[in-house]
C-alpha positions as CSV (number, residue, x, y, z in Angstrom):
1,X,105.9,15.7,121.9
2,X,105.3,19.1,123.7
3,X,105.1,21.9,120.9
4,X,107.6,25.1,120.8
5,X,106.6,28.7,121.9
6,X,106.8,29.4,118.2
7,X,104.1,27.1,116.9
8,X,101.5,28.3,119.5
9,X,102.1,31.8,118.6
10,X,101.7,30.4,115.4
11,X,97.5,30.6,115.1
12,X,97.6,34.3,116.8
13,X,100.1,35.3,113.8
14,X,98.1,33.7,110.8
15,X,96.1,36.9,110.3
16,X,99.1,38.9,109.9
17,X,101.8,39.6,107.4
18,X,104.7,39.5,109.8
19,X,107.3,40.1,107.2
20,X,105.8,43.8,106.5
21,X,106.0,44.9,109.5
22,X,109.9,44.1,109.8
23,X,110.6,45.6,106.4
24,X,111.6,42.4,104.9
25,X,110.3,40.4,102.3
26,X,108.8,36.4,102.3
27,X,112.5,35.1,101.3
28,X,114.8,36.5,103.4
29,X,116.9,34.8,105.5
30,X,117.9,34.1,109.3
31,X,120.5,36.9,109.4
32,X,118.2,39.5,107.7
33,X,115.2,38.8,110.1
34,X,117.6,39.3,112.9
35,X,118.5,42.2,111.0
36,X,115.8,43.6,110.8
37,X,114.3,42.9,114.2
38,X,117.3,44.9,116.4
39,X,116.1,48.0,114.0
40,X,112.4,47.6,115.1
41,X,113.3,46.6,118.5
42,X,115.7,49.8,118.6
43,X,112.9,51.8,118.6
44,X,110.0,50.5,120.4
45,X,112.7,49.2,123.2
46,X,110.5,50.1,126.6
47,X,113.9,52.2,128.4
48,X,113.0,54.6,125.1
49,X,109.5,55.0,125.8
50,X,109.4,55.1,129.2
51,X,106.1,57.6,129.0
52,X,104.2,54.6,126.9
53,X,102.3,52.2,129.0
54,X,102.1,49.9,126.2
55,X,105.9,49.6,125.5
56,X,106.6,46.4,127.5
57,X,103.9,44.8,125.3
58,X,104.8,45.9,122.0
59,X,108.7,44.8,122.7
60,X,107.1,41.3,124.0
61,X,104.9,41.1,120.7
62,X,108.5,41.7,118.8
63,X,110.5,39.1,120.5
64,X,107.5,36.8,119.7
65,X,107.8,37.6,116.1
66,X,112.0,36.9,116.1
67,X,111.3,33.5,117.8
68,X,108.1,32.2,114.9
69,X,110.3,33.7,112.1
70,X,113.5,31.7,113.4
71,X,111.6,28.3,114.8
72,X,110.8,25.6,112.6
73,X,107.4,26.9,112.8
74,X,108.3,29.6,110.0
75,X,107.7,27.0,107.2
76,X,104.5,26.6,108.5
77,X,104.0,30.5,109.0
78,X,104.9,30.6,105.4
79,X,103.1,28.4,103.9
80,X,99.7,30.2,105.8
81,X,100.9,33.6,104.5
82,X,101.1,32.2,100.6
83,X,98.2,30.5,100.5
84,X,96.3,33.2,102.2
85,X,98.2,35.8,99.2
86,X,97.0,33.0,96.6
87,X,93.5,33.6,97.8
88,X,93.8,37.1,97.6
89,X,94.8,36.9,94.5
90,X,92.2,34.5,92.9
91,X,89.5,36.9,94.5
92,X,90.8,39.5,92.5
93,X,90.8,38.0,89.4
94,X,87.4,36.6,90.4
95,X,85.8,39.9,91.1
96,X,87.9,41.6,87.8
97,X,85.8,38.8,86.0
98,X,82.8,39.3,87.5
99,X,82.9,43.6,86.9
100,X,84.4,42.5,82.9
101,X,81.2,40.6,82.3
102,X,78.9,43.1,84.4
103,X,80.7,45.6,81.8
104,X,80.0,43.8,78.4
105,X,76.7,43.1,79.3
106,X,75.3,46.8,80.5
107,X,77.4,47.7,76.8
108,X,75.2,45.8,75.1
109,X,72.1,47.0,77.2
110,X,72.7,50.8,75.9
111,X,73.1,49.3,72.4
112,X,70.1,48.0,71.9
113,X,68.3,50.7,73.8
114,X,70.6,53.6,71.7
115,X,69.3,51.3,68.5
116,X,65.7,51.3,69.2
117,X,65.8,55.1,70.1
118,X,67.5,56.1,67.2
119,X,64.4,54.0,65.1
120,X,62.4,56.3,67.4
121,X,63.6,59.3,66.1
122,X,63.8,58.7,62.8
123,X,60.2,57.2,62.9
124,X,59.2,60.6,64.8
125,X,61.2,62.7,62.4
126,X,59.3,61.5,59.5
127,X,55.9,61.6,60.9
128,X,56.3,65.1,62.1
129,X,58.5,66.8,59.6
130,X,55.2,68.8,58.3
131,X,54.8,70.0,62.4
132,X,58.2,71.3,62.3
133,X,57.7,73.2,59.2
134,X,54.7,75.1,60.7
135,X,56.7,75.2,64.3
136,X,59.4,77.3,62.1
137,X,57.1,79.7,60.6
138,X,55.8,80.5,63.6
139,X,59.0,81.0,65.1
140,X,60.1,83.2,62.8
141,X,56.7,85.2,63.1
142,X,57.4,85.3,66.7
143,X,61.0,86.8,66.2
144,X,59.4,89.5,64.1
145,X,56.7,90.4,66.5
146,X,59.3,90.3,69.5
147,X,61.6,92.4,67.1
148,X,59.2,95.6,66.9
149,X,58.1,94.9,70.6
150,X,62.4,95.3,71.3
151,X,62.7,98.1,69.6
152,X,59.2,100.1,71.3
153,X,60.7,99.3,74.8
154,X,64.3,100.4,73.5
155,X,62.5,103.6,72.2
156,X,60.9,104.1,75.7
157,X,64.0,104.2,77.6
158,X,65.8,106.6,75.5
159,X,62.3,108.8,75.5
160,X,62.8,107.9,79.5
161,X,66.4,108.8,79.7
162,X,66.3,112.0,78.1
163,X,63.5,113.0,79.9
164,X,65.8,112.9,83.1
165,X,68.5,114.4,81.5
166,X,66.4,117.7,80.3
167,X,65.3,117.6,83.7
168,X,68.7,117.6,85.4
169,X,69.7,120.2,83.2
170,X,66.6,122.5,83.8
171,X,67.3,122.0,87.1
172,X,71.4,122.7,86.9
173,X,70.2,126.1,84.8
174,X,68.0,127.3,87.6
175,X,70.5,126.7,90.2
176,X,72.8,128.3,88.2
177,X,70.0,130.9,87.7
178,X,69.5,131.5,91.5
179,X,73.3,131.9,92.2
180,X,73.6,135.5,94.3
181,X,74.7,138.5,92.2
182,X,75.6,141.7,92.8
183,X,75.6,144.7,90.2
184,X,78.2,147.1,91.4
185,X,78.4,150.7,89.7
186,X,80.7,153.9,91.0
187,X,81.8,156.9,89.4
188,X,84.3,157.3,86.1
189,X,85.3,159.5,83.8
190,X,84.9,157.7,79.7
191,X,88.6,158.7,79.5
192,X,89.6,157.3,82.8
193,X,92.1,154.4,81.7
194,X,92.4,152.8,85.0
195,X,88.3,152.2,85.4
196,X,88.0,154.6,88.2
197,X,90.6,152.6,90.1
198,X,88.5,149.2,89.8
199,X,89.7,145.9,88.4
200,X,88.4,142.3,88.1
201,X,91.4,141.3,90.5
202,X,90.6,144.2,93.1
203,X,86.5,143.6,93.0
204,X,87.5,139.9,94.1
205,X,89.7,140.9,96.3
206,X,87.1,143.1,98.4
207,X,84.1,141.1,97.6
208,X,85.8,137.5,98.5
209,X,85.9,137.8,102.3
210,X,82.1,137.6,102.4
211,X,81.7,134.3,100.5
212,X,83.0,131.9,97.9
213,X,82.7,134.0,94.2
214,X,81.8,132.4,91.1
215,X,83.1,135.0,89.0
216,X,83.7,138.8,88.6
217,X,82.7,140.5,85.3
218,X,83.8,144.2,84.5
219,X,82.0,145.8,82.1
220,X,84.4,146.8,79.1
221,X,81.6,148.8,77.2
222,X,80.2,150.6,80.5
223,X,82.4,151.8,82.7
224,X,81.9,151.7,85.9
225,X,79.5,148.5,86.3
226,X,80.2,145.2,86.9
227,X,79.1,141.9,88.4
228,X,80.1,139.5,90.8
229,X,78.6,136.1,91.5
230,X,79.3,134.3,94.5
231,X,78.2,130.5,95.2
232,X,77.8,131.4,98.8
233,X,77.6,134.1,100.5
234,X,77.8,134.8,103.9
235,X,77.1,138.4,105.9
236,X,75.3,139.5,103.0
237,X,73.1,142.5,104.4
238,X,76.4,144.2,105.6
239,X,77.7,144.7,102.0
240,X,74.8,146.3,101.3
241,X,74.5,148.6,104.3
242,X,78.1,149.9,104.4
243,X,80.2,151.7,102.0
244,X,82.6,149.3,100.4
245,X,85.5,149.7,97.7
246,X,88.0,152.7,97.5
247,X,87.3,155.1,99.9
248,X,88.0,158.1,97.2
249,X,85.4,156.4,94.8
250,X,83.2,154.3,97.2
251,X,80.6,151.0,95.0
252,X,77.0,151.7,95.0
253,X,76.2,148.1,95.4
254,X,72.3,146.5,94.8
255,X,71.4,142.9,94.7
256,X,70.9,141.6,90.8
257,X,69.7,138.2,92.6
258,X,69.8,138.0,96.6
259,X,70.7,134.8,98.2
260,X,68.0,133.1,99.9
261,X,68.5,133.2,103.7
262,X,69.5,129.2,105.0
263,X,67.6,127.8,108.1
264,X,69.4,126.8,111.5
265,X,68.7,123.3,110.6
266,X,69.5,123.9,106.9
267,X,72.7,125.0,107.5
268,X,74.0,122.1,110.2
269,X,72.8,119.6,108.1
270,X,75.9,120.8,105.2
271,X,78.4,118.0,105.4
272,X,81.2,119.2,107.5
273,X,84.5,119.4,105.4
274,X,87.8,117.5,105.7
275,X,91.0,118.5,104.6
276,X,91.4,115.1,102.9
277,X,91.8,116.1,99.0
278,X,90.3,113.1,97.2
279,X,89.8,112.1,93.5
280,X,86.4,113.2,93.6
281,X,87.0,116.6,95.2
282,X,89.9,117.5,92.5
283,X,87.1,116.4,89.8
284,X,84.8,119.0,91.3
285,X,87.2,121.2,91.1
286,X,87.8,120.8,87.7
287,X,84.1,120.7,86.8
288,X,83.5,124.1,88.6
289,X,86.2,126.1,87.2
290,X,84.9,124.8,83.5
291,X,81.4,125.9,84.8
292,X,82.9,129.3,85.7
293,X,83.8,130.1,82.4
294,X,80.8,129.4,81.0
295,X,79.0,131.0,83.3
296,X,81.6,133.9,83.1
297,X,80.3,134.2,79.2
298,X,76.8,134.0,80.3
299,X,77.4,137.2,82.6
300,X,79.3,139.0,79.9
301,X,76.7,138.2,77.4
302,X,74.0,139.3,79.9
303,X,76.0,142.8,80.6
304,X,76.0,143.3,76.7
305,X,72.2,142.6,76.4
306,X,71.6,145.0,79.0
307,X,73.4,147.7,77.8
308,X,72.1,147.1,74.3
């Protein structure tokens, strides 16, 4: 008796859990396999995918699937596919056997090694309890001499650190030292209440086109003096050469400290300014406004030890 399509698909199917990939499971019956096989065919049907090559084939391999899982030779599909599962299975409980016992017996392994480390150490511990009695005295000696060694470095630094500061501020002093001055003098009478017609404001206001001023300081005790710093200051041979102030009551004008005279290369190598206020620049100007008015004191002082 010639055998069915069905049964000689039946040894190319054996390796292959046909009911997966319809979506059904091992029980179901004739009308659900049909079922399920217009869905799949639905959407590998080769007028669908006409741009895969492989569509003819893959509808084929689904027809060939309808016709084992509806032929006689389903029981024997069936039986292939649960013995196949019961294998499976028995492996798995084989191999969970196998790692259980592989388990108990590396447990007891790291027993008896923890046990016969922990009779090392409490062997070792008593032979050498006298050696960790010196080993903490000498610790603790060690903590002591590194102690004293901490606290000669510590002392270093600060000794360090406030050598650089003393330094910075030597160096802030003769800068602020060096800053151009001018002592200005003209005529007044001691009764004159309006100074000879001088002011702080009208000194800065003649004095401020030639260079960025520090600080203007009249004299209150003698009139007709004063000082003006500037922290720059540029055509500085013309205020000496011409007659400044109030025509009526022109300044005698003499350098207290003349500016030192910047080279070509000096000068272009300034950083050129921007008009871009930053955090930094309103800081500065903060800073010098407070130095200002110290220094502002420092000038007044000086006036008074002068005149003294």
């Amino acid at each position: 008796m010639a055998q069915s399509k069905a049964f000689k698909n039946l040894k190319k199917f054996s390796e292959q859990d046909l009911y997966k990939l319809l979506d059904i499971s091992i029980d179901a019956d004739e009308k659900e396999i049909k079922k399920a096989y217009r869905k799949k065919a639905l959407t590998c049907h080769p007028d669908k995918n006409p741009d895969n090559p492989d569509a003819v084939a893959e509808f084929q391999f689904l027809s060939d699937v309808l016709e084992l899982l509806t032929d006689t030779a389903k029981e024997a599909y069936d039986r292939l596919i649960k013995a196949k599962k019961e294998a499976e299975l028995r492996h798995r409980e084989l191999n969970a056997k196998r790692r259980k016992l592989k388990e108990d017996l590396e447990a007891r392994e790291r027993e008896a090694e923890e046990a016969k480390a922990q009779t090392g150490r409490q062997n070792l511990q008593r032979d050498c309890r006298t050696a960790e009695e010196k080993l903490w005295a000498e610790i603790q000696r060690l903590r002591k001499q590194g102690s004293k060694e901490l606290e000669r470095e510590q002392e270093l630094i600060r000794q360090e650190i406030q050598r650089e500061l003393d330094l910075r501020n030597a160096k802030i002093e003769k800068e602020k030292s060096e800053l151009p001055k001018l002592r200005l003098k003209w005529k007044v009478d001691k009764h004159d209440v309006e100074n000879g017609g001088y002011s702080e404001q009208i000194l800065t206001s003649i004095f401020d086109k030639f260079g960025s001023i520090s600080c203007v300081m009249v004299s209150e005790k003698r009139k007709g003096s004063a000082i003006v710093e500037f922290n720059s200051v540029e055509a500085n041979e013309y205020i000496i050469e011409n007659q400044i102030g109030i025509a009526t009551n022109p300044l005698k004008v003499e350098w207290l400290v003349k500016p030192v005279r910047k080279t070509f290369s000096s000068v272009f190598s300034q950083p050129i300014e921007t008009s871009v206020v930053t955090d930094t620049d309103y800081e500065s100007s903060i800073l010098t406004r407070m130095r200002q008015a110290e220094e502002g004191k420092r000038l007044a002082d000086q006036i008074a030890k002068e005149e003294s």
